[in-house]
C-alpha positions in Angstrom: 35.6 34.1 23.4 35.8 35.4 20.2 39.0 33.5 19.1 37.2 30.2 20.5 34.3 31.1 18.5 36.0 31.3 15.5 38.1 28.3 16.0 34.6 26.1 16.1 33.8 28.2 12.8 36.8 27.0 11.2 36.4 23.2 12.6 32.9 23.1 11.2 33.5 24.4 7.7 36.2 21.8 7.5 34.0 18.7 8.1 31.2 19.8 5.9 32.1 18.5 2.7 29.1 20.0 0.7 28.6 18.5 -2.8 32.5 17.6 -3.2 31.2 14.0 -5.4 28.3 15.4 -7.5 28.3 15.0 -11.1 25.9 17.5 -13.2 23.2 16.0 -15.4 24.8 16.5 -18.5 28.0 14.8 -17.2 26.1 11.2 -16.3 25.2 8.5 -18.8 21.6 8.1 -17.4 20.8 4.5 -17.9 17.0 3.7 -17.8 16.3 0.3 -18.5 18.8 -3.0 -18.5 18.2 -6.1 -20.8 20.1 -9.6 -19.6 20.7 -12.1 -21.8 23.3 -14.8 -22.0 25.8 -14.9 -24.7 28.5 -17.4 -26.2 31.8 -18.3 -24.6 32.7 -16.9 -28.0 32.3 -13.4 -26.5 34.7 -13.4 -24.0 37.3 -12.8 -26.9 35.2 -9.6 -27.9 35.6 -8.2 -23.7 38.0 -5.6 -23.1 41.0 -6.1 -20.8 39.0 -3.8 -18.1 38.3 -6.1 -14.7 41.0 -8.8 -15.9 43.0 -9.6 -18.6 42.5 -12.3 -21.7 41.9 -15.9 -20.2 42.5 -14.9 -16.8 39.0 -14.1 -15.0 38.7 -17.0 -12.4 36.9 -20.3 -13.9 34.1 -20.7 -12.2 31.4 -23.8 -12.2 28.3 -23.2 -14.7 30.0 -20.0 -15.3 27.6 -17.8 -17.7 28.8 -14.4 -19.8 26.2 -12.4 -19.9 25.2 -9.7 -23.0 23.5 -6.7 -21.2 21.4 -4.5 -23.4 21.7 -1.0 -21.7 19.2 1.6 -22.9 20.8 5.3 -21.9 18.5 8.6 -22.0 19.8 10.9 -24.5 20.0 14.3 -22.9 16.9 17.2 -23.8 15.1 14.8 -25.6 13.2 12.4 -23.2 9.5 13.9 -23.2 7.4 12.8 -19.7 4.3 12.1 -21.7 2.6 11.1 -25.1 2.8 12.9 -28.4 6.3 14.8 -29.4 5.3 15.3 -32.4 8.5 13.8 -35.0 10.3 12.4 -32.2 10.8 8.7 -32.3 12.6 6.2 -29.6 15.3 7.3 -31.7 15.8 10.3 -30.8 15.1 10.0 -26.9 17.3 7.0 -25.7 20.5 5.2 -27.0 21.0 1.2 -26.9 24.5 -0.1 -26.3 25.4 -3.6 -25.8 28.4 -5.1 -24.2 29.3 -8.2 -22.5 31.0 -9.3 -19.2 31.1 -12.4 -16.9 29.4 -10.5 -14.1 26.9 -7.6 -13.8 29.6 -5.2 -13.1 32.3 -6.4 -15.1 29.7 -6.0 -18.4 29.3 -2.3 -16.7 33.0 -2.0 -16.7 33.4 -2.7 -20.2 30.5 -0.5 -21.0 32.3 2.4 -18.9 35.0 2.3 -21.5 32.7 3.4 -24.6 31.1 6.6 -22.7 32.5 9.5 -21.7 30.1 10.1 -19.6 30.0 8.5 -15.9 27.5 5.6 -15.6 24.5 6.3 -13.6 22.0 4.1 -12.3 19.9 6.1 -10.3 16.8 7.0 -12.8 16.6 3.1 -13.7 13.2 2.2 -14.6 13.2 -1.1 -15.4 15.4 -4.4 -15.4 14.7 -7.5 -17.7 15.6 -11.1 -18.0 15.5 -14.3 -20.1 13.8 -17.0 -18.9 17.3 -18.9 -19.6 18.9 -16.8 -16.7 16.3 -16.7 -14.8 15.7 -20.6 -15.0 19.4 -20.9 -14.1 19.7 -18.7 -10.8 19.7 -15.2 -10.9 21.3 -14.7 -7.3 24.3 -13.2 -8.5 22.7 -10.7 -10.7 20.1 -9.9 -7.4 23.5 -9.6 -5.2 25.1 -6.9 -8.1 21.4 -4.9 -8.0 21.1 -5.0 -3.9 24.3 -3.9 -3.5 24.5 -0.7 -5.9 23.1 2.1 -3.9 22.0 3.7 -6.8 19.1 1.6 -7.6 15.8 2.5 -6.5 13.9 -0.2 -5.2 10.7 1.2 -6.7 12.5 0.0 -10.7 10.3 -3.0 -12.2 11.6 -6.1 -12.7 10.5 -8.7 -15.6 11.3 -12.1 -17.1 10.2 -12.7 -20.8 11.0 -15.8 -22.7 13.4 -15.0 -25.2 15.8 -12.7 -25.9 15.3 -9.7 -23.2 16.9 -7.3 -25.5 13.7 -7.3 -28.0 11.8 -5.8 -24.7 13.4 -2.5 -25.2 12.5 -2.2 -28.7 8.8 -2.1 -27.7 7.8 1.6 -28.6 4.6 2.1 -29.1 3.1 5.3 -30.9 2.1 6.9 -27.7 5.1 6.8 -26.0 8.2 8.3 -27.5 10.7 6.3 -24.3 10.3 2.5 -24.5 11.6 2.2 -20.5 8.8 4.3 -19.5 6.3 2.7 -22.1 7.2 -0.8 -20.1 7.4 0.7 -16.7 4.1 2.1 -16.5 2.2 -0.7 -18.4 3.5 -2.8 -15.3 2.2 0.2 -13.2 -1.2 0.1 -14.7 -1.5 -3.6 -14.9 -1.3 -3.3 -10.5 -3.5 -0.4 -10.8 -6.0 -2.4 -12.8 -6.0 -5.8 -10.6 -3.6 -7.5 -13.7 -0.2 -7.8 -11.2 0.8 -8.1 -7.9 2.8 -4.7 -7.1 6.2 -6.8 -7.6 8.5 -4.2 -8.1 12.7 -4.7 -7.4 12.1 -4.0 -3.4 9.5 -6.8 -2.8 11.4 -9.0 -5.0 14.4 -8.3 -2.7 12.4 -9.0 0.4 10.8 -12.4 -1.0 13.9 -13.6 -1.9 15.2 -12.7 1.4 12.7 -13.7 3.5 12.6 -17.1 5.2 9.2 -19.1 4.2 8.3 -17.2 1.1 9.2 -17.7 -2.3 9.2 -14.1 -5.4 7.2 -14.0 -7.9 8.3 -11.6 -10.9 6.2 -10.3 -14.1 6.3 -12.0 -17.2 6.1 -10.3 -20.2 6.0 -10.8 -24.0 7.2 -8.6 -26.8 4.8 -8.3 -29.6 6.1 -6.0 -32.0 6.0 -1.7 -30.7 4.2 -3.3 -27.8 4.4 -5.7 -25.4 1.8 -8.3 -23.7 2.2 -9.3 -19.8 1.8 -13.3 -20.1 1.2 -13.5 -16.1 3.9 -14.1 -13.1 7.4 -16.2 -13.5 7.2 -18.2 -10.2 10.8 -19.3 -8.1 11.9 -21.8 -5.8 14.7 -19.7 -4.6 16.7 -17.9 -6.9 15.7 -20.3 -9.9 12.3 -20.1 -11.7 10.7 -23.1 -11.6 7.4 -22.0 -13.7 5.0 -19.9 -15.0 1.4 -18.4 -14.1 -1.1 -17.9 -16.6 -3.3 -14.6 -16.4 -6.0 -16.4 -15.5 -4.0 -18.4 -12.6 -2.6 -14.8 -11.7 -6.1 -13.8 -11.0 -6.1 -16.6 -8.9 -3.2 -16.3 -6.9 -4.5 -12.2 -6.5 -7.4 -14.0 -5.2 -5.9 -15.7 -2.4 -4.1 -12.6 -1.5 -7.3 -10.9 -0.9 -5.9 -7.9 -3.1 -8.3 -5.8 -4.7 -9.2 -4.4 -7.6 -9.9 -7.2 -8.9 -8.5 -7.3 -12.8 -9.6 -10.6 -14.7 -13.2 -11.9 -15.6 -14.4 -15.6 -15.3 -16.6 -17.2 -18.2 -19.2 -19.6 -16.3 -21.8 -21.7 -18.2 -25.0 -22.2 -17.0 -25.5 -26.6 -15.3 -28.3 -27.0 -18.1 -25.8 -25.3 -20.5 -28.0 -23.1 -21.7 -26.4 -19.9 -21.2 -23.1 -18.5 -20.9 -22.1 -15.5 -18.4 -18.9 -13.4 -18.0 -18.5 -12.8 -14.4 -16.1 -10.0 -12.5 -15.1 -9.7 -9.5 -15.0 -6.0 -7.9 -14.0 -6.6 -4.4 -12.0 -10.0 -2.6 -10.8 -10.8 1.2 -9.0 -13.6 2.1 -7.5 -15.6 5.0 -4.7 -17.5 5.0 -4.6 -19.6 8.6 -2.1 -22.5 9.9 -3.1 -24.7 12.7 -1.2 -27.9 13.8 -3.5 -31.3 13.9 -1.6 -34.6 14.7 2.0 -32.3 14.9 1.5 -31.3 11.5 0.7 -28.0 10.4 -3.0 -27.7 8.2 -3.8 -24.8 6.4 -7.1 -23.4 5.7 -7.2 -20.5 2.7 -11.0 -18.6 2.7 -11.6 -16.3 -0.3 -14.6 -14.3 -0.3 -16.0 -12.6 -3.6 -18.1 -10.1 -4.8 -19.1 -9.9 -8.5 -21.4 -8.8 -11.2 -22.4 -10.0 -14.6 -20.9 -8.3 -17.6 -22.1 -10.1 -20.1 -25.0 -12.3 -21.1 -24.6 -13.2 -24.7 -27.0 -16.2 -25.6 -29.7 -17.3 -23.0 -31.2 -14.2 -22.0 -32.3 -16.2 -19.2 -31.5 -14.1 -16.1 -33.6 -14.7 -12.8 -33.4 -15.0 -8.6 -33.1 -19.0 -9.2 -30.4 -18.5 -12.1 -28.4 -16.2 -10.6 -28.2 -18.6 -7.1 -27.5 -21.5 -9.9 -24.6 -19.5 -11.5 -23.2 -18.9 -7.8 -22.9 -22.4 -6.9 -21.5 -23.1 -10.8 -18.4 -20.5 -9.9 -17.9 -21.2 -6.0 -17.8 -25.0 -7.4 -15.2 -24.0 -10.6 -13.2 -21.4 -8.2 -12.5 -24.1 -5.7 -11.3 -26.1 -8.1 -9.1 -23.7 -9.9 -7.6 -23.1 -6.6 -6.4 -26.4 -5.8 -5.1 -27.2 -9.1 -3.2 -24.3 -8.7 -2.2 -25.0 -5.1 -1.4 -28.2 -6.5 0.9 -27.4 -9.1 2.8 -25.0 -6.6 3.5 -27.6 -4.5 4.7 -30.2 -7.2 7.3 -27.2 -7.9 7.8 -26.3 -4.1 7.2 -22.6 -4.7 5.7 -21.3 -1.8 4.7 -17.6 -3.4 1.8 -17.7 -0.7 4.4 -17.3 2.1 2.7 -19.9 4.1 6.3 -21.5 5.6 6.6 -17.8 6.6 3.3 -18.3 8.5 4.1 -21.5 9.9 7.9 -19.7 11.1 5.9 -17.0 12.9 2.8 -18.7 14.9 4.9 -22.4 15.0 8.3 -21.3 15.8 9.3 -24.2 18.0 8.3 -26.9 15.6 10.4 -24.3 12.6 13.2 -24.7 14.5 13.3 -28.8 15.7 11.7 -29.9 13.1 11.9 -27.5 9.6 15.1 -25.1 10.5 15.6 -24.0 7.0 13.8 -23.7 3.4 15.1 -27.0 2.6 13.4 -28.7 5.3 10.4 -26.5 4.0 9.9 -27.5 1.2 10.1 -30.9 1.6 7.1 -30.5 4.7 5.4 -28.1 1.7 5.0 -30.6 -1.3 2.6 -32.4 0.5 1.0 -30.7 3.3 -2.8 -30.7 3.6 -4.2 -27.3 2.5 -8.1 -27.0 2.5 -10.1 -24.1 -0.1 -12.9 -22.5 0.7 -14.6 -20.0 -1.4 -18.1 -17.3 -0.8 -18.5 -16.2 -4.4 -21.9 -13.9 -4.4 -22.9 -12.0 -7.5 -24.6 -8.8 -6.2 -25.2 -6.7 -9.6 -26.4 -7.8 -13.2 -25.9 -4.2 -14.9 -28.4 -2.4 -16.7 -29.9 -5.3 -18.1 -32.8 -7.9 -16.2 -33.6 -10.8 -18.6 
């Protein structure tokens, strides 16, 4: 018994492998934030022989060489909040740029100037051009989904321009520019500004039959940067851009809440002007089939209160049912413009084919069967807006 016991001892401590592939922290080259940009052909001469040798990586069509900006944590020196005193960007992280004609052959190539294995794991943020991103960036999604390293909770953003300049943004507050950008993206969803579009629901938008991503936009201004709205896609290509203000809208007909933007609405007579905000939104998104076609109805529902009332002073019960009627009347509109120009792009970011899929699926599968056939049913299908804007608070101030 004892000798049988033993043996299963012995068994067992062979199979358990323990920590046989772990690499300390100080032995990792902790990369935090990734810039993508596209470079000349005239680069390829600069690559190393490390995935292939000179002139001989397969010729591909539209084949791009991409200049990745990686920003790498330098060890005992990243603080996890403001202030630091003397201690500048500088001193926390480390910008290295190489080139490659893949995701991983740029890594490759980057490999070879650390000594340090490269880790992806603390990665808090990637960003694009809007020249690659306007391209296709399914293979650069492919390299991302298939390193298990990368957390699905990292941000992902498009700015137009070189992506690079985003990692320079340090503002005086913030001594790691990565985790400057990734919580201004953080706050902006916290604050009703973005859709929480991080790398995971980009993954499953792009993946997901019926429903088209929809990635931050950002713009570098300096130590900072500004978020310019949402890059929309029609597949893997972006196709065009959201506004804040249209962002607010699209929010809108999510039914997500808090709400983050305020409307300016003038008065019919024109004799005042009001800022207006939103507090708390619902919304329904329905499909229905009428003649073998599919309608859809979108309701949004509002509830708001008056910031602001900087001229007329004119504030009453009939004023406040005019200014209700002025903003149900402008919100409608702003909603089919919007729908409108979504359509003309065939970006479905609403996931209404994904709608249309799930209650409809034998008319999906004779007469859509794919996104193709989508999108050519979505440019022109008949999508009514309703909106129930009601202002329920004025503030402090009755006049």
């Amino acid at each position: 018994m004892n000798k049988y016991f033993m043996f299963l001892i012995l068994v067992s401590a062979a199979l358990l492998g323990g920590c046989w592939d772990r690499y300390e922290l100080e032995e990792r080259a902790i990369i935090l934030a990734l810039a993508i940009d596209l470079a000349d052909e005239s680069k390829a001469a600069e690559m190393p022989e490390v995935t292939h040798g000179k002139g001989e990586f397969p010729e591909q069509e539209n084949q791009r060489i991409y200049k990745l900006t990686a920003q790498l944590a330098v060890p005992g020196k990243v603080m996890l909040g403001p202030g630091g005193g003397d201690t500048n960007s500088g001193d926390t992280d480390w910008l290295l740029v190489t080139y490659g004609y893949t995701m991983k052959d740029a890594l490759s190539n980057l490999q070879q100037e650390l000594a340090e294995k490269i880790h992806l794991g603390h990665i808090q943020l990637i960003v694009m051009s809007d020249q690659i991103a306007k391209n296709s960036i399914e293979d650069i999604m492919d390299f991302l989904r298939r390193d298990y390293e990368i957390r699905r909770t990292a941000w992902v953003m498009i700015t137009e321009g070189e992506a690079h300049q985003i990692l320079n943004a340090t503002p005086p507050i913030q001594t790691v520019p990565s985790l400057y950008l990734a919580n201004t993206l953080k706050e902006a969803v916290k604050f009703g500004k973005l859709p929480k579009e991080y790398l995971g629901k980009v993954w499953i938008d792009f993946s997901d039959i019926g429903v088209d991503a929809i990635i931050p936009l950002v713009q570098p201004m300096g130590d900072h940067i500004r978020v310019e709205g949402l890059a929309y896609f029609k597949e893997h290509k972006m196709v065009g851009k959201l506004s804040p203000t249209e962002t607010g809208a699209v929010l809108a007909m999510q039914g997500q809440n808090p709400a983050g933007y305020s409307n300016v609405v003038q008065s019919e007579d024109k004799s005042g002007i009001y800022m207006v905000k939103p507090y708390r939104r619902s919304s329904d998104i329905s499909v229905k089939m009428v003649d073998g076609k599919p309608k859809v109805f979108i309701r949004v529902n509002i509830e708001g209160f008056i910031e602001e009332e900087p001229k007329s002073k004119n504030l009453s019960g009939e004023k406040l049912e005019e200014l209700e009627k002025t903003i149900n009347k402008m919100g409608k509109e702003s909603l089919e413009k919007l729908i409108k120009k979504l359509q003309k792009d065939q970006s479905d970011i609403l996931g209404i084919g994904a709608r249309v899929r799930a209650y409809y699926p034998k008319y999906w599968n004779e007469q859509i069967k794919d996104d193709e056939g989508w999108y050519e049913v979505y440019k022109d299908l008949d999508i009514q807006v309703s909106m129930d804007y009601r202002i329920l608070r004025v503030g402090m101030e009755w006049k």
